[in-house]
N, C-alpha and C positions, 0 to 999 in steps of 0.2 A: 719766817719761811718765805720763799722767794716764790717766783709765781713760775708753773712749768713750762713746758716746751707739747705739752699735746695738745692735739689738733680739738675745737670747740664740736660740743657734743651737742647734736638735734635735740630738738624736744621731746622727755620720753626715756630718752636711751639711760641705764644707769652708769650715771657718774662719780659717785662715790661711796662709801659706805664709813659707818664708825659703829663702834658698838658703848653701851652705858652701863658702866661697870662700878660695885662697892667699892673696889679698890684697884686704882688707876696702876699702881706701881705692882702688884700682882699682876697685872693682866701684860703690864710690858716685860713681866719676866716669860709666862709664858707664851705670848705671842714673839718675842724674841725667838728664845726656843727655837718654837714649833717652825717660826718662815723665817727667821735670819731678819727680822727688820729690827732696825734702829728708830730711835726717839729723840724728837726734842721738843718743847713746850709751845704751847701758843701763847702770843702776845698781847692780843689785842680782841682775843674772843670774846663774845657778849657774857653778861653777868653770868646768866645761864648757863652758859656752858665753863664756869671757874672751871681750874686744872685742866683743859683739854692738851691730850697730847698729838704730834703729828705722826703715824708712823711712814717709815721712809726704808724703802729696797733700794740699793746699789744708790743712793740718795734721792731718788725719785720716788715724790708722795704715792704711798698707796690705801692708806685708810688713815681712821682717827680714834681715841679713844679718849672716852669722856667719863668722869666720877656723875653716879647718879644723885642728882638734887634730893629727891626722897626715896625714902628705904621702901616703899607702897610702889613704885614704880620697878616694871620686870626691867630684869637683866638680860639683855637683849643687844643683837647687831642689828644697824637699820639698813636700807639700800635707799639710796638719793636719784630721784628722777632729773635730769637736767632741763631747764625751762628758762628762756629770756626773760622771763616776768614771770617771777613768784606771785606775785599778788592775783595780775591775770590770772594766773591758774590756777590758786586758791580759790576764788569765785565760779569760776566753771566746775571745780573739785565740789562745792556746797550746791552749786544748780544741779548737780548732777546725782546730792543726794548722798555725798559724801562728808565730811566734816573738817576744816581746817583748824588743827588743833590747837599750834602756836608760830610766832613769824607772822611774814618774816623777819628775820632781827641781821645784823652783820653779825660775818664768823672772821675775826684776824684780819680784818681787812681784804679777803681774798674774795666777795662774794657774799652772798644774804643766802639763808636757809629756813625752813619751813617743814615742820610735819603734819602730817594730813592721813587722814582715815578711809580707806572706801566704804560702800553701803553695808557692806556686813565685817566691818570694822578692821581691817588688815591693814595695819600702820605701816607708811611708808614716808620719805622723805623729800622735799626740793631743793635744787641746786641751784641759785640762780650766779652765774658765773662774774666774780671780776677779773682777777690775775690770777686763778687759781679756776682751771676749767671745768678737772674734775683729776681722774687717775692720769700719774705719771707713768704706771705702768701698768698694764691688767691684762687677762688671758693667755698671762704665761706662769710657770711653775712659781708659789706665795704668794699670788696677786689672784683680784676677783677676778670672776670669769663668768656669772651667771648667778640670778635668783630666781627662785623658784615661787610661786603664788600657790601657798595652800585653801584651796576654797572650799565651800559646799554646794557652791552654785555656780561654773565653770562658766555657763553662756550669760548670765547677768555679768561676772568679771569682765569676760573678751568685750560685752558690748560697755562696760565701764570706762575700763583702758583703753579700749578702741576709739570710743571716742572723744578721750583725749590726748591719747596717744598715737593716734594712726597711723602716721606713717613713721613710726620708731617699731611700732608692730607687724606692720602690712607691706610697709612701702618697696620699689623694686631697690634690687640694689641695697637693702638692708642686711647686717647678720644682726641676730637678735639675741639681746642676752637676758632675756626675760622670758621666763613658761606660767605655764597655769595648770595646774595637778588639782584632782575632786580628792576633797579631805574622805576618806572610805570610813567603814564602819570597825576599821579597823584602828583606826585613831580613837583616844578616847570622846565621849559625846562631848565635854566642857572645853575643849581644845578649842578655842577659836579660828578663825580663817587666820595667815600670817604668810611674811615672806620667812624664804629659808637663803640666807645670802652664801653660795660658796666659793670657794678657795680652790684654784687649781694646784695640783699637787703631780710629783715628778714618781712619787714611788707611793701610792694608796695605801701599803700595808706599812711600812715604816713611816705614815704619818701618822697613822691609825697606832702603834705602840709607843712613838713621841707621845699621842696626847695622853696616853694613859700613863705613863712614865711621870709627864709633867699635873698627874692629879685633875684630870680630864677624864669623859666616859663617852664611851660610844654606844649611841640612842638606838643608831638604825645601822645595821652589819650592812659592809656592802653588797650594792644590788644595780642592776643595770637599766638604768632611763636612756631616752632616746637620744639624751644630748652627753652619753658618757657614764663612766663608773664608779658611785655615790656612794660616802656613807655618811651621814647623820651624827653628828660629836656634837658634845656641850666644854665650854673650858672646865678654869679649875673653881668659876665661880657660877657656876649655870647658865652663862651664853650660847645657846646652841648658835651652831652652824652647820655646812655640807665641806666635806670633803672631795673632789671632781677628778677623777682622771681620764684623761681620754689623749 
């Protein structure tokens, strides 16, 4: 995989995403599908991540897709914070009362990655950039466009991320592809805090019967958040994600 053409992503800001799936070659039938992306294998990625695939729009990387190491481990899409120095920020990530899970390690040679926990445990990822920044393409129709932070405690989060992230959050001159939503009572009580990584999409309702066509379900019918019009799907192997139009 060759190294892209986008511009280097601040500290903070999300740069990539991949999801960890039982079955790699399922997930590229229907992620194909559903966004029109294409695949081809990684080369060079650490032991860890055996079989990862690249997916790629119009040939430009837009996410990854990994076989999960164990069957104990959820099936899940992550979002990747971008950061000059993973290890730095893994440290500030534990003084802050967080946890750095594993990393960083090299991914294909494009960069080193790392996942890491906040204080009330919502797994998320680092990006530390080589030749490979982050999205070739993102914010437009099959590419990311935003993750969402499900919390139970919104001003411990903001003061989390803020301050490690501040000015990817706050700064002037930023657009922000990251929110923070209070997990309500209407979520079940065992639901942990989590990101919900979404996908922007050209037509909401005919993506919404792509994914049930391709043996996918929709969690949350859509509904209108501030940043657009969401629904809530899992694939066809229980990956939730967000659906986005706006």
């Amino acid at each position: 995989m060759a190294e892209n053409s986008a511009p280097a992503y601040g500290e903070g800001v999300p740069c990539w995403v991949d999801a960890q799936l039982p079955d790699v070659e399922a997930g590229k039938r229907f992620y194909g599908e559903l966004f029109g992306w294409t695949f081809e294998p990684a080369e060079k990625a650490h032991s860890a991540l055996g079989g990862l695939v690249w997916a790629r729009l119009d040939g430009e990387p837009v996410a990854a897709l990994a076989p999960k190491t164990d069957g104990r481990m959820p099936t899940v899409w992550t979002v990747y914070f971008a950061t000059p120095d993973a290890r730095a920020l893994g440290r500030r990530i534990t003084e802050a009362g967080g946890t750095l899970i594993s990393g960083p390690f090299p991914v294909d040679g494009l960069g080193a990655a790392a996942l890491a926990a906040d204080p009330e445990g919502a797994v998320f990822g680092l990006w530390q950039p080589g030749s490979l920044s982050g999205f070739g393409r993102s914010r437009e129709p099959d590419t990311f466009v935003w993750a969402e932070l499900y919390t139970r405690d919104t001003a411990a989060a903001n003061a989390f991320y803020g301050a490690l992230f501040h000015e990817a959050l706050f700064g002037s001159g930023t657009e922000p592809d990251f929110g923070r939503a209070h997990v309500t009572d209407a979520f079940p009580a065992e639901m942990p805090p989590h990101f919900v990584v979404h996908f922007r999409v050209a037509d909401l309702d005919a993506a919404l019967a792509a994914v049930r066509r391709l043996g996918g379900r929709v969690q949350v019918p859509p509904f209108d958040a501030s940043y657009g019009r969401v629904a809530v799907v899992t694939d066809n192997q229980g990956a939730s994600f967000a659906l986005l139009h706006r």
